[in-house]
C-alpha positions as a printed Julia matrix, in Angstrom:
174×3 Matrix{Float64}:
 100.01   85.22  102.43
 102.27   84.56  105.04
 105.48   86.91  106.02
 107.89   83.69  105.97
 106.56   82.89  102.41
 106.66   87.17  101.06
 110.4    86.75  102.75
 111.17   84.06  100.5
 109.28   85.78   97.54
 111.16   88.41   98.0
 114.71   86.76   98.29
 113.64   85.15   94.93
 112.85   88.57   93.1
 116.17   89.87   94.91
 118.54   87.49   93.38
 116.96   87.68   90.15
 116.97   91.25   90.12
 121.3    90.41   90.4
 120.61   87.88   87.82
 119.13   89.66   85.54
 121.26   92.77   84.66
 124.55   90.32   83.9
 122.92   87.82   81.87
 121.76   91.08   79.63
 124.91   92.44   79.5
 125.68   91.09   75.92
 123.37   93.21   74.23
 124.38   96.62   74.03
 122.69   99.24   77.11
 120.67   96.44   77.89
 120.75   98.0    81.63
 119.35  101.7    80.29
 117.45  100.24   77.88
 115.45   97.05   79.26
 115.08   98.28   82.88
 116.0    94.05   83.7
 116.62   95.49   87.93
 113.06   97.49   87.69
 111.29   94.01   86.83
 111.54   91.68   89.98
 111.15   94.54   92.03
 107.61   96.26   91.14
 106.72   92.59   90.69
 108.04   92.47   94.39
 105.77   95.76   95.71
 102.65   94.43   94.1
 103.1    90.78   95.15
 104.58   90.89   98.45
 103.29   94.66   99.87
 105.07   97.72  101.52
 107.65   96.51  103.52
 108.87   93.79  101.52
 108.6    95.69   98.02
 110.66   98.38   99.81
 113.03   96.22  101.02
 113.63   94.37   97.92
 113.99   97.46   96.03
 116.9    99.27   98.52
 119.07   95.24   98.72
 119.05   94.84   95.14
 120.88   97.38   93.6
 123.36   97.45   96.7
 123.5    93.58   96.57
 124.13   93.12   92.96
 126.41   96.75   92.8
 128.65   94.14   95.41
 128.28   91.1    93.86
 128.46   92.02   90.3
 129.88   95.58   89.7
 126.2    96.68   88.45
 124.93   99.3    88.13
 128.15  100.97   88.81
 128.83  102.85   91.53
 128.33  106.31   90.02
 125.05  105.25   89.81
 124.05  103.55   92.94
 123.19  106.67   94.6
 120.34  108.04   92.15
 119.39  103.9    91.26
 118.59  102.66   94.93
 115.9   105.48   96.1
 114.64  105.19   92.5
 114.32  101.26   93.15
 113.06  101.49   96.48
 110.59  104.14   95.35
 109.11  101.68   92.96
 108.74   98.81   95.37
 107.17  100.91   97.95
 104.45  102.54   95.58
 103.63   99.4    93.92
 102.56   98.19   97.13
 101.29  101.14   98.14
  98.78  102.55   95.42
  97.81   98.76   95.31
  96.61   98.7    98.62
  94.63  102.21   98.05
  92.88  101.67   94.46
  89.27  100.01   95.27
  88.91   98.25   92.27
  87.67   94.82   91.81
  89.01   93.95   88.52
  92.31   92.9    89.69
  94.32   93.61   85.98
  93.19   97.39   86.16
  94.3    97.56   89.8
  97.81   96.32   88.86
  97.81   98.32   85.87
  97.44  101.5    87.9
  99.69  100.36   90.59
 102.04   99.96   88.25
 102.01  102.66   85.88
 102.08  104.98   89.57
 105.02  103.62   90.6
 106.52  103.75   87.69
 106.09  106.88   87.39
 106.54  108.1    91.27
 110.25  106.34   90.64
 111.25  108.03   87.58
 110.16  110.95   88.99
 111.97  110.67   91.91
 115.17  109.46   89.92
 114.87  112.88   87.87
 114.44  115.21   91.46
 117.64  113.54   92.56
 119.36  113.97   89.63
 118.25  117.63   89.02
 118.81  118.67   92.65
 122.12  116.21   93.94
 123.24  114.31   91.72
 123.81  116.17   88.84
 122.88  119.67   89.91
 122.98  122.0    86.95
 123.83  119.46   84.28
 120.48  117.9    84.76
 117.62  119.19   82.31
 113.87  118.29   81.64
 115.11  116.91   77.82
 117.7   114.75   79.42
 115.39  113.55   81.95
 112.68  112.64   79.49
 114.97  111.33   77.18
 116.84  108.89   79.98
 113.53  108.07   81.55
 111.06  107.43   78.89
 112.5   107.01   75.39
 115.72  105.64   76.27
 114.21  102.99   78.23
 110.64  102.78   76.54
 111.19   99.1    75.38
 112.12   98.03   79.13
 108.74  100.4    79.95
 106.59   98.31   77.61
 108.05   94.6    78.7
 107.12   95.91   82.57
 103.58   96.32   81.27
 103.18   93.55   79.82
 104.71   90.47   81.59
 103.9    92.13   85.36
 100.23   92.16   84.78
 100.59   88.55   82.97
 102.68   87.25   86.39
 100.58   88.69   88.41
  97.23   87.41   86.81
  98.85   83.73   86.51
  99.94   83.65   89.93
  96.51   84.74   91.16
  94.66   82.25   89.26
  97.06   79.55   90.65
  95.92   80.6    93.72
  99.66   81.27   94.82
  98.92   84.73   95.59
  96.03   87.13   96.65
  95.67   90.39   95.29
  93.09   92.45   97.68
């Protein structure tokens, strides 16, 4: 794929990860709860690769904190290595799993970063952001069960995206 055409993947997955987190906002925690920034921008690491799944995942929560008021500033801090995290692992363990069945290959790369994010959401948290408030119970609470039904719409329509898109032949997964 060329970089003009992961640019303007990327720009897409941007503005509807600033999209995405307003037009939720009538259901109640739809932002702790649905994960609607996380979306576009694993989708973004796995489609697009390292520097653009980075990229997409620092602009996003800056861009739409600026053009939307979410997440709110008291949270920018924690979200936007959290988000970046997941953009650059995506693209990352994707590029180091030898597997040829491309759905296990985004399945892993997915579930990692997932999980490299949240645990670097929970270090900041525990260490700067919320030094000596922060526990392993409210950590496991915010980042699994709180947001388990945003967890389990990430593994379901990523993989689906990602499979569709391949078999369009609008992107390569190697």
């Amino acid at each position: 794929m060329s970089n003009i055409k992961k640019m303007v993947i990327t720009a897409l997955l941007i503005a509807l990860g600033i999209i995405l987190p307003p037009a939720l906002h009538a259901v109640p925690n739809a932002g702790i709860v649905l994960l609607p920034m996380h979306l576009p921008i694993l989708l973004c690491g796995i489609v697009c690769g390292i520097p653009y799944g980075l990229a997409c995942g620092i602009a996003t929560p800056i861009l739409s904190h600026l053009l939307t008021g979410m997440p709110p500033a008291a949270l920018l801090p924690a979200m936007t290595p959290e988000l970046a995290v997941y953009g650059l692992a995506a693209a990352l363990i994707l590029h180091f799993v030898c597997m040829k069945n491309t759905y296990i290959k985004v399945y892993i790369a997915l579930v990692g970063a997932m999980l490299a994010g949240r645990i670097v959401f929970g270090a900041l948290n525990a260490l700067i952001f919320s030094a000596g408030e922060y526990s392993l119970q409210i950590w496991l609470t915010a980042a699994f069960v709180t947001a388990l039904p945003g967890i389990a719409v990430q593994l379901v329509l990523i993989p689906v995206i990602v499979i569709a898109l391949s078999k369009a032949k609008l992107i390569t997964i190697k």
